[in-house]
mmCIF file of the N, C-alpha and C atoms, coordinates in Angstrom:
data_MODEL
# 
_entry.id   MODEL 
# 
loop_
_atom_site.group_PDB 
_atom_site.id 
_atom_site.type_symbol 
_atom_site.label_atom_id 
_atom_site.label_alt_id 
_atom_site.label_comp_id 
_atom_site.label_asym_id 
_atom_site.label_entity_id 
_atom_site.label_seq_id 
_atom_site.pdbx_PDB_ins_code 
_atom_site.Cartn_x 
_atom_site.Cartn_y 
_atom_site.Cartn_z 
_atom_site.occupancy 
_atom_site.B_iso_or_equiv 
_atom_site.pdbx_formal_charge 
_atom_site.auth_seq_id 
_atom_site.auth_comp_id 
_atom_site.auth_asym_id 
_atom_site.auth_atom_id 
_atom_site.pdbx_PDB_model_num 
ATOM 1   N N  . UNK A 1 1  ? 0.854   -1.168 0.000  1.00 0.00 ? 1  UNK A N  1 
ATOM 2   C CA . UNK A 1 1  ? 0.000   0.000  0.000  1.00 0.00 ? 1  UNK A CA 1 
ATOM 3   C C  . UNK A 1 1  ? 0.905   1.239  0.000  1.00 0.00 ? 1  UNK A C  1 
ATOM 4   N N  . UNK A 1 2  ? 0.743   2.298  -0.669 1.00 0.00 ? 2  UNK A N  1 
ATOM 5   C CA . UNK A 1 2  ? 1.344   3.312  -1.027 1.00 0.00 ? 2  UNK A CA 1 
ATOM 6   C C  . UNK A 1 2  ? 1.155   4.431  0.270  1.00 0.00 ? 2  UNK A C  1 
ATOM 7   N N  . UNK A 1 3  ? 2.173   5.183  0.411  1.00 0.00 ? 3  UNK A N  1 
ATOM 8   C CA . UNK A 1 3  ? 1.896   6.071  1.908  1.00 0.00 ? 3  UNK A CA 1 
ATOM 9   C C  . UNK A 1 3  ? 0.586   7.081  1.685  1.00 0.00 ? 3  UNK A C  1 
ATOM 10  N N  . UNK A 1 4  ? 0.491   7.553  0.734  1.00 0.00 ? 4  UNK A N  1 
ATOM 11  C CA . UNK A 1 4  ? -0.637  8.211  0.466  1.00 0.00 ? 4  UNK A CA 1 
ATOM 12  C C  . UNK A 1 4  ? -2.027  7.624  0.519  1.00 0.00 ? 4  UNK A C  1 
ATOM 13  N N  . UNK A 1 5  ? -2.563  6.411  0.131  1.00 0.00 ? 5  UNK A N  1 
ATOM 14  C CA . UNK A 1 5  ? -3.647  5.969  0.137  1.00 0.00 ? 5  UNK A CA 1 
ATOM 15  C C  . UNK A 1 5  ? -4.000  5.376  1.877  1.00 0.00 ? 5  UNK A C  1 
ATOM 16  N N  . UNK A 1 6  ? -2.822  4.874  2.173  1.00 0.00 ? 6  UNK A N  1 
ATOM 17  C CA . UNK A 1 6  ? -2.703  4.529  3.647  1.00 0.00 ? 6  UNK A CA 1 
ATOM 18  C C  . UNK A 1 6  ? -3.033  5.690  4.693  1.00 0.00 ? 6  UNK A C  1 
ATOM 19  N N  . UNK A 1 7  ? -2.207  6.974  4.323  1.00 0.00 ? 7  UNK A N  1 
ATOM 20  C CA . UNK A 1 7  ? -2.291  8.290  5.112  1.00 0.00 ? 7  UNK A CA 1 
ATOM 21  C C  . UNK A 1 7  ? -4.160  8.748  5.311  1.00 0.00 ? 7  UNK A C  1 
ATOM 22  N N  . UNK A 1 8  ? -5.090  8.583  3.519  1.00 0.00 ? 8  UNK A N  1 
ATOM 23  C CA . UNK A 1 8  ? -6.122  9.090  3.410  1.00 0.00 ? 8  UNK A CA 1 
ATOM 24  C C  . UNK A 1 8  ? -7.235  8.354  3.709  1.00 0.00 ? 8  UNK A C  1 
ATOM 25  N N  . UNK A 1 9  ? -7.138  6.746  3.775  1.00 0.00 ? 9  UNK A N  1 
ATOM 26  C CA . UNK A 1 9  ? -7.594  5.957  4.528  1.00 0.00 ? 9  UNK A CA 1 
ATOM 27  C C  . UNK A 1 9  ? -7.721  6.249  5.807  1.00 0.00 ? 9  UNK A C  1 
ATOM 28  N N  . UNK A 1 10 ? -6.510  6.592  6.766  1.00 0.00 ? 10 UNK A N  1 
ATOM 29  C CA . UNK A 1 10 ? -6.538  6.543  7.852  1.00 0.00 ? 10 UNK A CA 1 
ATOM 30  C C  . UNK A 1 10 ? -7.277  8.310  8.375  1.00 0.00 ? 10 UNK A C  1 
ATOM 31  N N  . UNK A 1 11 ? -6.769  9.387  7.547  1.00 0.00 ? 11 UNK A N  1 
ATOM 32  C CA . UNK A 1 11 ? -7.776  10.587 7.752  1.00 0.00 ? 11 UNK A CA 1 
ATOM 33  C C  . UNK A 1 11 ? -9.012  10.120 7.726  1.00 0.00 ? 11 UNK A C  1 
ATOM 34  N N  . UNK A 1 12 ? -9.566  9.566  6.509  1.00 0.00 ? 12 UNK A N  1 
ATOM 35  C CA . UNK A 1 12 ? -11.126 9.000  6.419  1.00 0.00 ? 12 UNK A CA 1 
ATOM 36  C C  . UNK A 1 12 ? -11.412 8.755  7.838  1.00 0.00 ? 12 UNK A C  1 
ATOM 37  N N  . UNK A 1 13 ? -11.255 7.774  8.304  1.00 0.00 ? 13 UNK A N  1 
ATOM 38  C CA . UNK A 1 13 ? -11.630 6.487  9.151  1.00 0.00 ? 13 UNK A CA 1 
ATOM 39  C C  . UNK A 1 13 ? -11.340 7.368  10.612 1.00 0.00 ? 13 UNK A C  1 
ATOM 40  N N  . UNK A 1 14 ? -10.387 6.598  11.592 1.00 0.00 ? 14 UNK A N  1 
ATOM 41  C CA . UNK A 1 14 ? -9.666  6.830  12.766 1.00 0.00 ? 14 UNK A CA 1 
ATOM 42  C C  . UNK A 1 14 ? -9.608  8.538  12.921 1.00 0.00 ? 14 UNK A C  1 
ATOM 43  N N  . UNK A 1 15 ? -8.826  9.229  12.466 1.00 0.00 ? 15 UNK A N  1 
ATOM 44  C CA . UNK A 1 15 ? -8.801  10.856 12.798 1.00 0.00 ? 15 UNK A CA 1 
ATOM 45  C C  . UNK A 1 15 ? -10.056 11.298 12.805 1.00 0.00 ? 15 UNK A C  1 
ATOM 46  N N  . UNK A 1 16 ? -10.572 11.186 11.663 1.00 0.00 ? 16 UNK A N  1 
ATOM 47  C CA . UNK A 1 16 ? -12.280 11.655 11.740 1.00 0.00 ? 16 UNK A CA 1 
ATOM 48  C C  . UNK A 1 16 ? -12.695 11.294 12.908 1.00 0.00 ? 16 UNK A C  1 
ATOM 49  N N  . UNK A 1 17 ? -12.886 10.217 13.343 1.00 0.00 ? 17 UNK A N  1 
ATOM 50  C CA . UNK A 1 17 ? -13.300 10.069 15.111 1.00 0.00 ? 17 UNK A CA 1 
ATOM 51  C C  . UNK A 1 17 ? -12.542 10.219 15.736 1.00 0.00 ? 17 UNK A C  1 
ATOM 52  N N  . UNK A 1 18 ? -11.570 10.943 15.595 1.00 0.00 ? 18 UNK A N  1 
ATOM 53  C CA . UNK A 1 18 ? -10.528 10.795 17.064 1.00 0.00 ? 18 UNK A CA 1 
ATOM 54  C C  . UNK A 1 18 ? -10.579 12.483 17.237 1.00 0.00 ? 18 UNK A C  1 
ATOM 55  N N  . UNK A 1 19 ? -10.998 13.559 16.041 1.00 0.00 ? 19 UNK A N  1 
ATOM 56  C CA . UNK A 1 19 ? -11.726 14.808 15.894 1.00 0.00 ? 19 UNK A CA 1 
ATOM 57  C C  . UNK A 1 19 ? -12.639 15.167 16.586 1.00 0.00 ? 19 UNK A C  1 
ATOM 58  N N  . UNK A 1 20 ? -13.730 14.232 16.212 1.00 0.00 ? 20 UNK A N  1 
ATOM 59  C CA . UNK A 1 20 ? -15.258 13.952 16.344 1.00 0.00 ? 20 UNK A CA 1 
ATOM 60  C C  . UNK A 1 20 ? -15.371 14.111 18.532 1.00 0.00 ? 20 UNK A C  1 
ATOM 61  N N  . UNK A 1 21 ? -14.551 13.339 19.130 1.00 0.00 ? 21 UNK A N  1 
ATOM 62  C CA . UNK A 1 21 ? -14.232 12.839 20.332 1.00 0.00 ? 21 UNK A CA 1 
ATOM 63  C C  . UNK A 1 21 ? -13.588 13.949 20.793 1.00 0.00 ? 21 UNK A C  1 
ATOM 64  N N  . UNK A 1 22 ? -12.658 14.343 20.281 1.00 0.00 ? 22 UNK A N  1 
ATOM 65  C CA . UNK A 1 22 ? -11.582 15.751 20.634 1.00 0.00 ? 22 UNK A CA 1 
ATOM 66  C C  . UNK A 1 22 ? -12.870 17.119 20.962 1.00 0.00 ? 22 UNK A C  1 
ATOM 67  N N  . UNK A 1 23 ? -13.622 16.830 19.975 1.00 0.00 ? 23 UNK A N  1 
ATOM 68  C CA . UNK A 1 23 ? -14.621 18.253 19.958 1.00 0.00 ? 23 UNK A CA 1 
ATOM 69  C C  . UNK A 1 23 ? -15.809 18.252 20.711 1.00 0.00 ? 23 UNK A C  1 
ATOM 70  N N  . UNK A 1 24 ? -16.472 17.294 21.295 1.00 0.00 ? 24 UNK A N  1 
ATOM 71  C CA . UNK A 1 24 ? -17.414 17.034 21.829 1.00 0.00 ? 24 UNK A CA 1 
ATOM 72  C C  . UNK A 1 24 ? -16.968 16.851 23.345 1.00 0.00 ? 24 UNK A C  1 
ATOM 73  N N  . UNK A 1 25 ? -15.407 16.578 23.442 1.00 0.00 ? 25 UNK A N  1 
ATOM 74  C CA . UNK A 1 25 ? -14.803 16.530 24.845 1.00 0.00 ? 25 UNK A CA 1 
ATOM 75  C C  . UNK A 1 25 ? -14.859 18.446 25.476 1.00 0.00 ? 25 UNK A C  1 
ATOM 76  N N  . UNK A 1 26 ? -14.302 18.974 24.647 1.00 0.00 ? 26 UNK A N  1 
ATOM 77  C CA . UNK A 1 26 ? -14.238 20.491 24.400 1.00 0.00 ? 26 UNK A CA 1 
ATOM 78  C C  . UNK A 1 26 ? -15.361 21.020 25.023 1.00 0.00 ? 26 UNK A C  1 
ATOM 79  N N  . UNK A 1 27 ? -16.872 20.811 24.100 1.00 0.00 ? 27 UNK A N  1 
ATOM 80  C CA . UNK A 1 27 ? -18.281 20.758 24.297 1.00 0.00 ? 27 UNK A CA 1 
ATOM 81  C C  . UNK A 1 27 ? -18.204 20.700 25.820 1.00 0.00 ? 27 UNK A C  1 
ATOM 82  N N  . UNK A 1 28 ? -18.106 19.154 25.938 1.00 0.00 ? 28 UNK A N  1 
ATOM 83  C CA . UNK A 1 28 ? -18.450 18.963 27.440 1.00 0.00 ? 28 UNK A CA 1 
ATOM 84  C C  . UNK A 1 28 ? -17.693 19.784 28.951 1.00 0.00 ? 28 UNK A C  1 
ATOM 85  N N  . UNK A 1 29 ? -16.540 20.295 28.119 1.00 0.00 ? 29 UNK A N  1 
ATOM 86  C CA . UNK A 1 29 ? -15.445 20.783 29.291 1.00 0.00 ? 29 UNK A CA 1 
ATOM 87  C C  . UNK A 1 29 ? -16.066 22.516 29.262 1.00 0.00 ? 29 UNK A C  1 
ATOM 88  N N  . UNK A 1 30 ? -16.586 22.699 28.697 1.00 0.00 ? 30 UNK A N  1 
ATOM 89  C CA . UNK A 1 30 ? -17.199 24.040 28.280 1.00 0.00 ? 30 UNK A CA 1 
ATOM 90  C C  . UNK A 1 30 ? -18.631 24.510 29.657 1.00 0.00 ? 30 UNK A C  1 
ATOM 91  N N  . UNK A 1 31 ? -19.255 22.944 29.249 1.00 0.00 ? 31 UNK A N  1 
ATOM 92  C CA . UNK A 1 31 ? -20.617 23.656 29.702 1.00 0.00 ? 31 UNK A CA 1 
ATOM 93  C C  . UNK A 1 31 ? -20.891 22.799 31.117 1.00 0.00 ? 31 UNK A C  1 
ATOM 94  N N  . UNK A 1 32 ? -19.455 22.138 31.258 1.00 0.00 ? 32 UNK A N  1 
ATOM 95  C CA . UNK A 1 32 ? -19.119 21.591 32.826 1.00 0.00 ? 32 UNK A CA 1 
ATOM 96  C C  . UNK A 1 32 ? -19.894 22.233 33.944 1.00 0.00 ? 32 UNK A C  1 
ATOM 97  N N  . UNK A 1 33 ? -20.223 21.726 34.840 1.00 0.00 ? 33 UNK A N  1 
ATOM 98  C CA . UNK A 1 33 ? -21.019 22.562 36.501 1.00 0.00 ? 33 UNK A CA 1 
ATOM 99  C C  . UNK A 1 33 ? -19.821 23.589 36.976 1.00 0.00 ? 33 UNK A C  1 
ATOM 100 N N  . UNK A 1 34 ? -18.834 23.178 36.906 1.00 0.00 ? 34 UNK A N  1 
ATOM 101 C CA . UNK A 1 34 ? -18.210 24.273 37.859 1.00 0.00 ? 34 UNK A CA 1 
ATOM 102 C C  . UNK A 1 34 ? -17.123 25.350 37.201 1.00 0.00 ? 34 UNK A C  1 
ATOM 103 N N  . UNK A 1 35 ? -17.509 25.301 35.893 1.00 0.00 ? 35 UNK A N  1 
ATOM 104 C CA . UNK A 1 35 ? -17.076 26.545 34.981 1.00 0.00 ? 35 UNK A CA 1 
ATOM 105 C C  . UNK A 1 35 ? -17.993 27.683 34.711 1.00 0.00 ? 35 UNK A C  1 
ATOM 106 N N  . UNK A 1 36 ? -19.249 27.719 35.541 1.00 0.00 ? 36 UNK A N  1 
ATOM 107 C CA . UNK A 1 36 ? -19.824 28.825 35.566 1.00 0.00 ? 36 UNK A CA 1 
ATOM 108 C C  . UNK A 1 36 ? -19.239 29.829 35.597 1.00 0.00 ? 36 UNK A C  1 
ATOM 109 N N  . UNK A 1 37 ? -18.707 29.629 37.364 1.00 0.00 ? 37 UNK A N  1 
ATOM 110 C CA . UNK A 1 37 ? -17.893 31.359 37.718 1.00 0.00 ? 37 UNK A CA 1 
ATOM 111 C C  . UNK A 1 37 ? -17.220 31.861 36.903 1.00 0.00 ? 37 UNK A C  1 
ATOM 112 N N  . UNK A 1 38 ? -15.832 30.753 36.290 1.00 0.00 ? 38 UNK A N  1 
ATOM 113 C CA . UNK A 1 38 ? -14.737 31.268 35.385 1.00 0.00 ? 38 UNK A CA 1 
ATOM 114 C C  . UNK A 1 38 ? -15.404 32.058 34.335 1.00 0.00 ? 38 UNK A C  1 
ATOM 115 N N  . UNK A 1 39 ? -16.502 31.385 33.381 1.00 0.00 ? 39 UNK A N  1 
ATOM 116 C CA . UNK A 1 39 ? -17.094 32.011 32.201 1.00 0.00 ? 39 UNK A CA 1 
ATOM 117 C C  . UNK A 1 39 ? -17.749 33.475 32.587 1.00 0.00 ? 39 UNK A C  1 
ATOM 118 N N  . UNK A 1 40 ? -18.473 33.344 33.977 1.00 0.00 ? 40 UNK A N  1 
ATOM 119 C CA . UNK A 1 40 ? -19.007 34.735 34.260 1.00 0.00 ? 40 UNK A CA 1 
ATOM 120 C C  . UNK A 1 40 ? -18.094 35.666 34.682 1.00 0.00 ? 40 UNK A C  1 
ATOM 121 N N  . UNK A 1 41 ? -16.979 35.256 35.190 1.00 0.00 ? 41 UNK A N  1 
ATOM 122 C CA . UNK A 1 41 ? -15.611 36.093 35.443 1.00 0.00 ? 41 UNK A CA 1 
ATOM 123 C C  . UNK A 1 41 ? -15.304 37.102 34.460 1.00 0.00 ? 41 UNK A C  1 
ATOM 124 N N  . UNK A 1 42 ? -14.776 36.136 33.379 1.00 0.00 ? 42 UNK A N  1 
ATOM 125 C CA . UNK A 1 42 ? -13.911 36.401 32.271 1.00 0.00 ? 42 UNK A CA 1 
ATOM 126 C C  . UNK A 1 42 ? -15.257 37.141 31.243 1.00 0.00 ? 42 UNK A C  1 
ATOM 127 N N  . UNK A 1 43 ? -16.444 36.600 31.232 1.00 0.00 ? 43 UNK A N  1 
ATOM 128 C CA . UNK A 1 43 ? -16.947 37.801 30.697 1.00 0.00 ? 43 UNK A CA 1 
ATOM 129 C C  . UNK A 1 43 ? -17.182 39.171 31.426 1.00 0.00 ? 43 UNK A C  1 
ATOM 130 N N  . UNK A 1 44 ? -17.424 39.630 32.885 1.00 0.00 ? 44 UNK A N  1 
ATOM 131 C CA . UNK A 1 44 ? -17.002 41.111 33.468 1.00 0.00 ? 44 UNK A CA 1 
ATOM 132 C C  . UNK A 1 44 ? -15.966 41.621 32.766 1.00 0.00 ? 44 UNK A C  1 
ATOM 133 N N  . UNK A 1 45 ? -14.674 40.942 32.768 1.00 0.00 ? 45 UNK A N  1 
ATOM 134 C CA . UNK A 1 45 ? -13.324 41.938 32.496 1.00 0.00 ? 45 UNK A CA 1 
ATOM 135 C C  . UNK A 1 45 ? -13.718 43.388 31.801 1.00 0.00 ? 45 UNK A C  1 
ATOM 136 N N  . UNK A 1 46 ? -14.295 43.621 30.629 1.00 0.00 ? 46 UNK A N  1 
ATOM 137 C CA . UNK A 1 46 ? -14.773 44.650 30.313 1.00 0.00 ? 46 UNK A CA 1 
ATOM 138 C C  . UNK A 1 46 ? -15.168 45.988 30.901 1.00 0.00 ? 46 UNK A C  1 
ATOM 139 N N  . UNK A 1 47 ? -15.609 45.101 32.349 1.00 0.00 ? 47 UNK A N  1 
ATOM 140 C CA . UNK A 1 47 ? -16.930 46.310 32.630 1.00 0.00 ? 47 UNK A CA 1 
ATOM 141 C C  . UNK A 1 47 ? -15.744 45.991 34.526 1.00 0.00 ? 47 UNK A C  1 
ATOM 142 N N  . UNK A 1 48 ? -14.871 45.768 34.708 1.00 0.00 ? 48 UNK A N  1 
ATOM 143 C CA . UNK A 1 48 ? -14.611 45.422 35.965 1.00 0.00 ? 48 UNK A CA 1 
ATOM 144 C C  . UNK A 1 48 ? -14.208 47.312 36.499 1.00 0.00 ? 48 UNK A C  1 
ATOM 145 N N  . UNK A 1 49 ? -13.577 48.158 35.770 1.00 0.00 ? 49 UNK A N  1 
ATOM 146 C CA . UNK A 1 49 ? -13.143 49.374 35.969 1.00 0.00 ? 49 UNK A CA 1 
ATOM 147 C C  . UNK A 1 49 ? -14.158 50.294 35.211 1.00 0.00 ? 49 UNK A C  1 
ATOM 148 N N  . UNK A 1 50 ? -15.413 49.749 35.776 1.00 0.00 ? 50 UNK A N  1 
ATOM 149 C CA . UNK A 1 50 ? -16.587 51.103 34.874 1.00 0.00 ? 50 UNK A CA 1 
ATOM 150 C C  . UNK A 1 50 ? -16.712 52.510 35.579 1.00 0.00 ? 50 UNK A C  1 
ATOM 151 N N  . UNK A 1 51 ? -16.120 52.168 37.234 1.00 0.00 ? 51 UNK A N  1 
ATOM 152 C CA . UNK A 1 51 ? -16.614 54.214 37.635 1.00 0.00 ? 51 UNK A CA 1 
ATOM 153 C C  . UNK A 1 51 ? -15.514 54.564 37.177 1.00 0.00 ? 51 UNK A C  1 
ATOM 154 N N  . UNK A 1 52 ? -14.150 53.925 37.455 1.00 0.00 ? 52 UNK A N  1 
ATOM 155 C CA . UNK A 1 52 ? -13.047 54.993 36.340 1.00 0.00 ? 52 UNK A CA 1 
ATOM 156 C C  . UNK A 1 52 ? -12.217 54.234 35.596 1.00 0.00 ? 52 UNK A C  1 
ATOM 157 N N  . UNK A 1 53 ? -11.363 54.617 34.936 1.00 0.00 ? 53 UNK A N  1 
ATOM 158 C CA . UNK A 1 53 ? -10.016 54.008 34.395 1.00 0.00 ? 53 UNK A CA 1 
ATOM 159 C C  . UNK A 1 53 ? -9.359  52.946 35.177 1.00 0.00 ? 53 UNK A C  1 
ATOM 160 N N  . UNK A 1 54 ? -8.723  52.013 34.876 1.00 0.00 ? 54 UNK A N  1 
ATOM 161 C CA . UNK A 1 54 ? -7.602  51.181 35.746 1.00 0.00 ? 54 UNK A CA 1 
ATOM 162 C C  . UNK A 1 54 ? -6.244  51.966 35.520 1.00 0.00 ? 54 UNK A C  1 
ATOM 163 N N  . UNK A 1 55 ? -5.936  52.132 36.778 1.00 0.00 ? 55 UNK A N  1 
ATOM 164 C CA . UNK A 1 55 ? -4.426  52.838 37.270 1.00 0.00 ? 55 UNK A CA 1 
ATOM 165 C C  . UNK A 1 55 ? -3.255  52.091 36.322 1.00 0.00 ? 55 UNK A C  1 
ATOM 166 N N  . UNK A 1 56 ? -2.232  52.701 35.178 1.00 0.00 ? 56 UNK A N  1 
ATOM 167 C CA . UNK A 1 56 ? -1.510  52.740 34.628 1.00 0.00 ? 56 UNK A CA 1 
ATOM 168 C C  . UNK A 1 56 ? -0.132  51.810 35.551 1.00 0.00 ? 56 UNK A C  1 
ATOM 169 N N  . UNK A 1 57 ? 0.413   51.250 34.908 1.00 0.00 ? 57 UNK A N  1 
ATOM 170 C CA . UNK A 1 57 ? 1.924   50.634 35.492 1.00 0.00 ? 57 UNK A CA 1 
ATOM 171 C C  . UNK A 1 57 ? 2.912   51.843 36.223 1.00 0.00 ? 57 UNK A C  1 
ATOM 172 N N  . UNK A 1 58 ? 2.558   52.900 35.028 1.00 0.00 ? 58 UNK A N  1 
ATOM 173 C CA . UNK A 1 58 ? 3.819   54.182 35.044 1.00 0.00 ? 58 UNK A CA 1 
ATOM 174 C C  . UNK A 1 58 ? 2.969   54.879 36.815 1.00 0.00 ? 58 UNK A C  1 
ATOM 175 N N  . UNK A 1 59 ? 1.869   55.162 36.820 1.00 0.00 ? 59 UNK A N  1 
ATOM 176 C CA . UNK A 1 59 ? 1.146   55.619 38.299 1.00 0.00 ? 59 UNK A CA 1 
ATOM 177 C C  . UNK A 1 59 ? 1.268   55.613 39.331 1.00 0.00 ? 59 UNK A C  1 
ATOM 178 N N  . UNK A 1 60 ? 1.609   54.360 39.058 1.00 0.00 ? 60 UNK A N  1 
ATOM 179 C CA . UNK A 1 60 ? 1.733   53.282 40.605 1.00 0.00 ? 60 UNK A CA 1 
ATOM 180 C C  . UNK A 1 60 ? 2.957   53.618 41.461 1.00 0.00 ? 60 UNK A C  1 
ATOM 181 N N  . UNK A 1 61 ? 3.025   53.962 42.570 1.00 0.00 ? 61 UNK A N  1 
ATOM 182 C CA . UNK A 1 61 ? 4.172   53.966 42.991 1.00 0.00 ? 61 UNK A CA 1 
ATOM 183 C C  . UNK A 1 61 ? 5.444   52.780 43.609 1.00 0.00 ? 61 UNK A C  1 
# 
């Protein structure tokens, strides 16, 4: 068998599910119970310094 037909066989077949498994693991690690906070965290950042500016590096003493 030639490396190429072997290589596109094996994309077909095995990678396609080993993708398929990779992405639905993702899915599940996403909408997990105790990744609420983090997701509601990390969406504030935006709005965490809304009455003023965040204090500069150069500011700080």
């Amino acid at each position: 068998m030639e490396t190429y037909s072997f290589l596109r066989e094996f994309a077909d077949s095995w990678m396609l599910l080993v993708l398929f498994c990779f992405f639905v693991a993702v899915i599940l690690w996403v909408i997990r119970p105790g990744s609420n906070t983090t997701h509601r965290d990390t969406a504030g950042i935006p709005f965490r310094n809304e009455d003023k500016p965040a204090a500069s590096k150069e500011a700080r003493p």
